[in-house]
C-alpha positions as protocol buffer text, in pm:
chain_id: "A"
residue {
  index: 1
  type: UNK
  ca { x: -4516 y: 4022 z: 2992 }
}
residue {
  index: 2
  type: UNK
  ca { x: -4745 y: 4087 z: 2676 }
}
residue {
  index: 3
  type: UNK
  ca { x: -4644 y: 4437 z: 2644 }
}
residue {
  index: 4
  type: UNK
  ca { x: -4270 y: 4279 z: 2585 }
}
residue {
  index: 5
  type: UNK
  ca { x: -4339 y: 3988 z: 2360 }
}
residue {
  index: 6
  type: UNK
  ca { x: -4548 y: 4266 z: 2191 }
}
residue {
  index: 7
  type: UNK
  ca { x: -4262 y: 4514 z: 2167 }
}
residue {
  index: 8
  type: UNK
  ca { x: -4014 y: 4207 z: 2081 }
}
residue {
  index: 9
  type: UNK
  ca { x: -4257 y: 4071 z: 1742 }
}
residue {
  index: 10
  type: UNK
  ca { x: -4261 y: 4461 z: 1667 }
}
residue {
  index: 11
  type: UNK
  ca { x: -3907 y: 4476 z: 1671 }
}
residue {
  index: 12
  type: UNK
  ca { x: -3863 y: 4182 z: 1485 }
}
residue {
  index: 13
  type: UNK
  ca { x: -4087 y: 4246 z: 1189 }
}
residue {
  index: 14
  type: UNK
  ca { x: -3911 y: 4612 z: 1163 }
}
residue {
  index: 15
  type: UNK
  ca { x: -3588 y: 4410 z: 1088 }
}
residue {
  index: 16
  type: UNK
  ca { x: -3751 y: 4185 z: 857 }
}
residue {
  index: 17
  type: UNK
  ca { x: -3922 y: 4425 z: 672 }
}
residue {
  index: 18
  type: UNK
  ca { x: -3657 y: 4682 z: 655 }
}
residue {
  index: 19
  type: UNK
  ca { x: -3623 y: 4812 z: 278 }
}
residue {
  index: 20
  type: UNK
  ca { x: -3268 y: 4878 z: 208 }
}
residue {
  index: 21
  type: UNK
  ca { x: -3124 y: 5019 z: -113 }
}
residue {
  index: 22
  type: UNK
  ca { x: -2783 y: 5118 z: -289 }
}
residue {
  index: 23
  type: UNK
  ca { x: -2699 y: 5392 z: -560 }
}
residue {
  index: 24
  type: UNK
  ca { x: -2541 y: 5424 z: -882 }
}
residue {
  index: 25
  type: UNK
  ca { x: -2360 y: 5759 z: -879 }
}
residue {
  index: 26
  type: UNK
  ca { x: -2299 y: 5893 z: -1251 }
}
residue {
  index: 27
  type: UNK
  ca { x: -2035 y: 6139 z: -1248 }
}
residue {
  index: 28
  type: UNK
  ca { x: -1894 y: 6407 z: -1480 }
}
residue {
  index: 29
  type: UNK
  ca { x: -1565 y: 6547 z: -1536 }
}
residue {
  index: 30
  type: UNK
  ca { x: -1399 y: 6207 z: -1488 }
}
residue {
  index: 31
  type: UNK
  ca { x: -1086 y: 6148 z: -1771 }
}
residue {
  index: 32
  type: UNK
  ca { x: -899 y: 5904 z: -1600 }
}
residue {
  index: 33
  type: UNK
  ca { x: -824 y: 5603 z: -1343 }
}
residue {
  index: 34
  type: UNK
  ca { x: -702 y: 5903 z: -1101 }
}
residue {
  index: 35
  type: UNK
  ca { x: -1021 y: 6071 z: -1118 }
}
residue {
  index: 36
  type: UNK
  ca { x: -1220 y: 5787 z: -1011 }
}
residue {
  index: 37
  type: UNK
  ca { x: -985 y: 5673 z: -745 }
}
residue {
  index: 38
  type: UNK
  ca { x: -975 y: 6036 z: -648 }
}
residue {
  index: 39
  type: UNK
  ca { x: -1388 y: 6061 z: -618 }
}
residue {
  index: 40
  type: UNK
  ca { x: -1405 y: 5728 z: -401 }
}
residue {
  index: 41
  type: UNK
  ca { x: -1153 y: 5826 z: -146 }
}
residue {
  index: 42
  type: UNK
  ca { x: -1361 y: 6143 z: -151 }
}
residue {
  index: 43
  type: UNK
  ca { x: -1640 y: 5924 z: -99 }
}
residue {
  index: 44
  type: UNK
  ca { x: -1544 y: 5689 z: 155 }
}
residue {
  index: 45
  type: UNK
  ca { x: -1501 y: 5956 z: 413 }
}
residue {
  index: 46
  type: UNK
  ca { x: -1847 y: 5946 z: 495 }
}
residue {
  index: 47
  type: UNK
  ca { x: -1962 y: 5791 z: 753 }
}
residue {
  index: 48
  type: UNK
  ca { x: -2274 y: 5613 z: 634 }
}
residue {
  index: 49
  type: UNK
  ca { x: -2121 y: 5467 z: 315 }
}
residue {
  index: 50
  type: UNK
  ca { x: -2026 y: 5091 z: 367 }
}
residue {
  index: 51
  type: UNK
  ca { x: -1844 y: 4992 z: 55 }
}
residue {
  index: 52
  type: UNK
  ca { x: -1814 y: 5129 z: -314 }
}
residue {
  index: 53
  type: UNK
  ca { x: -1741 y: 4980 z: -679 }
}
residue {
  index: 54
  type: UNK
  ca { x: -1618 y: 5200 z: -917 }
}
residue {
  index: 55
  type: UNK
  ca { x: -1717 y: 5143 z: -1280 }
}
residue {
  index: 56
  type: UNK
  ca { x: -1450 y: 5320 z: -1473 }
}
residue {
  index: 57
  type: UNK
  ca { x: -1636 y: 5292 z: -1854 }
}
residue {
  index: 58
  type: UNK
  ca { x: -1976 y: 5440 z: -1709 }
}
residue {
  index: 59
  type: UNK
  ca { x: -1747 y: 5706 z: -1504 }
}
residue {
  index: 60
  type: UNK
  ca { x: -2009 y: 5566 z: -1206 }
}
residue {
  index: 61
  type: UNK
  ca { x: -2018 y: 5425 z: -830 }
}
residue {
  index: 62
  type: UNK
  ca { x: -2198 y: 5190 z: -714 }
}
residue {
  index: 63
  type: UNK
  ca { x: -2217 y: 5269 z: -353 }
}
residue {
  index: 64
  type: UNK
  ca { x: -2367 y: 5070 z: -43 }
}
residue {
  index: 65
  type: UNK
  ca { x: -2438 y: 5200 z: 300 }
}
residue {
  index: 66
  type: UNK
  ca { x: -2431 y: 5145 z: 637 }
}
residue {
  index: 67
  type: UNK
  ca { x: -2750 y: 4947 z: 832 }
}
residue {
  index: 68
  type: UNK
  ca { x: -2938 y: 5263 z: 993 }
}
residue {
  index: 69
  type: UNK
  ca { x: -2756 y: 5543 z: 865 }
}
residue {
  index: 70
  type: UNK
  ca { x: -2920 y: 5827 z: 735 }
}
residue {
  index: 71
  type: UNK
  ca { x: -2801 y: 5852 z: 384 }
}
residue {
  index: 72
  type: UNK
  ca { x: -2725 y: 6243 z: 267 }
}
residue {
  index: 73
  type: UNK
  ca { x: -2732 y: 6282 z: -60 }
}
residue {
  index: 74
  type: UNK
  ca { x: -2599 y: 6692 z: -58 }
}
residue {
  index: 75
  type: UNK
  ca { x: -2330 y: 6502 z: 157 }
}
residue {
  index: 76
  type: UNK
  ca { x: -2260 y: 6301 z: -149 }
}
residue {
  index: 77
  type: UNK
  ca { x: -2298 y: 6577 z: -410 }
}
residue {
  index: 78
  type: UNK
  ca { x: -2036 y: 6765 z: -157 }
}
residue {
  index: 79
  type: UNK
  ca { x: -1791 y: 6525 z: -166 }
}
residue {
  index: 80
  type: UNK
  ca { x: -1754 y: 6431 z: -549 }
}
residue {
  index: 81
  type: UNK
  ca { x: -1737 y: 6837 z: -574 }
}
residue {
  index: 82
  type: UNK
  ca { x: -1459 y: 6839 z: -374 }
}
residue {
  index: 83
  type: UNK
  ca { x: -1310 y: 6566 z: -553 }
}
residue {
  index: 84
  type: UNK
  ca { x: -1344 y: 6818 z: -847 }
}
residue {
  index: 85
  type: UNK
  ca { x: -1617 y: 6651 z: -1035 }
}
residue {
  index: 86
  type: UNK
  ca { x: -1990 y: 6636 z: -1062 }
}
residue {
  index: 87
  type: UNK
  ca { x: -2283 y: 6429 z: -1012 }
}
residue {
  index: 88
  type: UNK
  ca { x: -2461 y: 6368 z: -1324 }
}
residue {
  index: 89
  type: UNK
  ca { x: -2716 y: 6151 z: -1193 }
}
residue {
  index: 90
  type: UNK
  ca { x: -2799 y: 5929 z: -891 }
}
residue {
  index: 91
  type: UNK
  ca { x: -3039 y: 5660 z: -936 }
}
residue {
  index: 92
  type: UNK
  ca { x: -3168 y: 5494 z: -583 }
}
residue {
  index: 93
  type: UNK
  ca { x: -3233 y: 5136 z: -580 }
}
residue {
  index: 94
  type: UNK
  ca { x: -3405 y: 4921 z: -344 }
}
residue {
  index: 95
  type: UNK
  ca { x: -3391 y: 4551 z: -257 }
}
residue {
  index: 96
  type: UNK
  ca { x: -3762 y: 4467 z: -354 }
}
residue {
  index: 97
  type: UNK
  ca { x: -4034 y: 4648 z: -564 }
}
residue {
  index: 98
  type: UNK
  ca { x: -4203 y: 4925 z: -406 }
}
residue {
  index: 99
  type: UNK
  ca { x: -4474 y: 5059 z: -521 }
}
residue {
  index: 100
  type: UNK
  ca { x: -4402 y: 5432 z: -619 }
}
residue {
  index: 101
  type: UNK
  ca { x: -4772 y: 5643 z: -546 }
}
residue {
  index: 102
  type: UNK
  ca { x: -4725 y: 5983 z: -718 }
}
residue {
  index: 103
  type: UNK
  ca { x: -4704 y: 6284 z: -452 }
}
residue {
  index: 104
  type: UNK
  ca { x: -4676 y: 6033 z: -148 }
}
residue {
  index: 105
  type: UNK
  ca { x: -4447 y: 6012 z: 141 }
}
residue {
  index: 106
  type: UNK
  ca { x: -4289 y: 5723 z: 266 }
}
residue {
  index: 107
  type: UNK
  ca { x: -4040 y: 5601 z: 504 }
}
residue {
  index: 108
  type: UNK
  ca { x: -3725 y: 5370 z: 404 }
}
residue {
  index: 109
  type: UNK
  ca { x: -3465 y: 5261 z: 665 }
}
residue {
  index: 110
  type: UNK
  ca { x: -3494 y: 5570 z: 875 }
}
residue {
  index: 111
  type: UNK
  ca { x: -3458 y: 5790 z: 543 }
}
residue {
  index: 112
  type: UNK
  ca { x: -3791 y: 6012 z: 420 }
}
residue {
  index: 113
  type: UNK
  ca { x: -3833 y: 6005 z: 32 }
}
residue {
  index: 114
  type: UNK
  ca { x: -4111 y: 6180 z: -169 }
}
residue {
  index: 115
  type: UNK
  ca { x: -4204 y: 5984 z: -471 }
}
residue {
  index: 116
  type: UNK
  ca { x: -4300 y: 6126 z: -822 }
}
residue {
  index: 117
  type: UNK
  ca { x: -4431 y: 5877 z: -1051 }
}
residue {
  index: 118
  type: UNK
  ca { x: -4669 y: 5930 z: -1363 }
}
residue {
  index: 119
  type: UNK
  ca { x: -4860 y: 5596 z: -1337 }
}
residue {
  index: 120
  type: UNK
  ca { x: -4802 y: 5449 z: -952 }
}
residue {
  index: 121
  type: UNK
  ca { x: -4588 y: 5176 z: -1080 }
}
residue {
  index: 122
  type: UNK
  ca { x: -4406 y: 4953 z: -917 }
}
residue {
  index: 123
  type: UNK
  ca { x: -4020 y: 4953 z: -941 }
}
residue {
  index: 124
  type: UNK
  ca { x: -3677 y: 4898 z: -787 }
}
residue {
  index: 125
  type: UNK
  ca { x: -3512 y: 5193 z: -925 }
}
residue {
  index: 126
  type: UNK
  ca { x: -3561 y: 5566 z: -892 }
}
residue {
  index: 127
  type: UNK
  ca { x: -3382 y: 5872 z: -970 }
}
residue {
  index: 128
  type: UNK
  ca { x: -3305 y: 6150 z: -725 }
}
residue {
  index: 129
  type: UNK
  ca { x: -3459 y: 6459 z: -851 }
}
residue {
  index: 130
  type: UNK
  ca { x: -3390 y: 6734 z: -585 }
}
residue {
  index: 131
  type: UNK
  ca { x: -3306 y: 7122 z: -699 }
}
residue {
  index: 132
  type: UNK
  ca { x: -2940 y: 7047 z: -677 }
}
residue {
  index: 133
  type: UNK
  ca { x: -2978 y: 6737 z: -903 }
}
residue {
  index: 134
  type: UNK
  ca { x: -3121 y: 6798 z: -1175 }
}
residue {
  index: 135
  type: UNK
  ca { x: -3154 y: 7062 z: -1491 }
}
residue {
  index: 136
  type: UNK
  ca { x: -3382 y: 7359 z: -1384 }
}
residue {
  index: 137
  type: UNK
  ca { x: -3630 y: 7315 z: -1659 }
}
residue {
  index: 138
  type: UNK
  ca { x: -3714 y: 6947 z: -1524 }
}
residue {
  index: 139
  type: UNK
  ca { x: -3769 y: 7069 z: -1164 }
}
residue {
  index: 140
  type: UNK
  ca { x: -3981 y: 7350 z: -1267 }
}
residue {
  index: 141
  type: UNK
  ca { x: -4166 y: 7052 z: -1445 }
}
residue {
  index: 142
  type: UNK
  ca { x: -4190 y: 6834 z: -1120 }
}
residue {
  index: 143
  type: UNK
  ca { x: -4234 y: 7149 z: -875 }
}
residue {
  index: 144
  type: UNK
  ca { x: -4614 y: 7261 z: -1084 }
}
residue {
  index: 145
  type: UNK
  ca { x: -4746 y: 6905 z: -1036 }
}
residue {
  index: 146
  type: UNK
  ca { x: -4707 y: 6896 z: -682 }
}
residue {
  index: 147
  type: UNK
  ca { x: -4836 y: 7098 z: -383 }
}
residue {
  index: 148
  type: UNK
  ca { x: -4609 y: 6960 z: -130 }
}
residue {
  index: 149
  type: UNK
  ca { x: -4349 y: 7255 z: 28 }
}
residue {
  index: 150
  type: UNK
  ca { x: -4085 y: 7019 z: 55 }
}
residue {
  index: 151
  type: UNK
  ca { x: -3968 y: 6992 z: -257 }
}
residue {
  index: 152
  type: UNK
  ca { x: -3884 y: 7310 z: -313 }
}
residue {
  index: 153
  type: UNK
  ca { x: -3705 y: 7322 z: 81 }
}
residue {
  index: 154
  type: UNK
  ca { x: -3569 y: 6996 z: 27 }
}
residue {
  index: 155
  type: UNK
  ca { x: -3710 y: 6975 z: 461 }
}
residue {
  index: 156
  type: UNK
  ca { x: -3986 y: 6831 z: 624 }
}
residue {
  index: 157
  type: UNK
  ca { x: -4253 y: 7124 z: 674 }
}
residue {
  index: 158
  type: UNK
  ca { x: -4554 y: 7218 z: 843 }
}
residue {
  index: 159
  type: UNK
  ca { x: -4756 y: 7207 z: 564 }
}
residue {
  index: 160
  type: UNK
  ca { x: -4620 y: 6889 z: 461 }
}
residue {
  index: 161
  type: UNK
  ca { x: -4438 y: 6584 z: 613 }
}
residue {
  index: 162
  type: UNK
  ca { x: -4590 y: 6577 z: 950 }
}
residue {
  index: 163
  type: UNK
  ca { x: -4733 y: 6264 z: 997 }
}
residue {
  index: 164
  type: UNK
  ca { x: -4371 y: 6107 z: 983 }
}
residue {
  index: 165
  type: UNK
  ca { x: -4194 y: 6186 z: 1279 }
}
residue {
  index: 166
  type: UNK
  ca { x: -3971 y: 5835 z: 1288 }
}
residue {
  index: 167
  type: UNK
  ca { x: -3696 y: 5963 z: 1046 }
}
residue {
  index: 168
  type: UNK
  ca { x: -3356 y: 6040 z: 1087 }
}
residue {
  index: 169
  type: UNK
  ca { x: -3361 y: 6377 z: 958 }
}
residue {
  index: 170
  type: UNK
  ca { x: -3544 y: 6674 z: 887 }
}
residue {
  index: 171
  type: UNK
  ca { x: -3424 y: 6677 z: 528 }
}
residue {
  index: 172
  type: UNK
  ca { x: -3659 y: 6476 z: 270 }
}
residue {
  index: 173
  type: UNK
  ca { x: -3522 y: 6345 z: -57 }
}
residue {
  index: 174
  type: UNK
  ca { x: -3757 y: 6300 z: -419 }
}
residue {
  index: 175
  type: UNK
  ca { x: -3717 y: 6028 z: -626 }
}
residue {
  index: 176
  type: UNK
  ca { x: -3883 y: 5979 z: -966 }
}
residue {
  index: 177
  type: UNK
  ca { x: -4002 y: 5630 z: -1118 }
}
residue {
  index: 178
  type: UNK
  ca { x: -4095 y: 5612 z: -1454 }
}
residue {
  index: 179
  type: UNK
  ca { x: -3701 y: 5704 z: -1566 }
}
């Protein structure tokens, strides 16, 4: 009987302290109403995305996702290239302040994220700076200050990573405060 109302408060305070977050997808390429509508029907086939809101002057998407999906972002990158467009930029953000500790792990809603920050700030909103997202120069930048094999696999490794084993995935994800 303990072990259950144990398990059941456990439960409970996962759901209540569950950190969800959205992202604003800039994309390039786009010229007109087509292309965006294009890009979000593109979009919407995937099966963790809940809802999107184009914003036609920033050529961006808001997008939300699904409760305990695991949220690809190559997935996303695949899909407005085979809209015919680009990702410029994606920016994460959270429901609450996290605090961001430079070259730490940490778990949100299933998803892995390594965070890069140059003062362990607090913040909201983060942008994605994997290989594939970014200019070469300013992961080359990011890659010498850290030690940490996964950012250059973009996967959990052996030498990295293992203490999380509750994730969805063996992909991990960097995000950058400070932008």
């Amino acid at each position: 009987m303990k072990k259950s109302i144990l398990m059941f408060f456990i439960f409970i305070s996962n759901l209540i302290y569950a950190q969800d977050f959205h992202v604003n997808l800039k994309a390039t390429g786009l010229t007109c109403a087509m292309c965006s509508y294009s890009t979000q029907r593109s979009l919407e086939r995937l099966d963790f995305v809940e809802s999107i809101t184009p914003d036609l002057e920033e050529t961006s998407f808001l997008i939300d996702f699904k409760k305990d999906k695991f949220i690809d972002f190559d997935l996303i990158q695949e899909k407005v290239e085979d809209a015919g467009f680009f990702v410029g930029e994606i920016e994460v953000i959270f429901s609450d302040e996290i605090s961001a500790e430079n070259d730490k792990h940490s778990i949100y809603n299933g998803n892995l994220f390594h965070f890069f920050s140059d003062n362990d700030s607090k913040s909201k909103t983060f942008k994605l700076v994997d290989r594939s997202f970014i200019p070469k120069s300013k992961f080359d930048i990011i890659s010498e200050k850290t030690d940490h094999a996964c950012y250059m696999t973009g996967k959990k490794t052996s030498t990295c990573c293992t203490k999380h084993e509750s994730t969805k995935s063996n992909k991990i994800f960097h995000l950058k405060s400070d932008i």
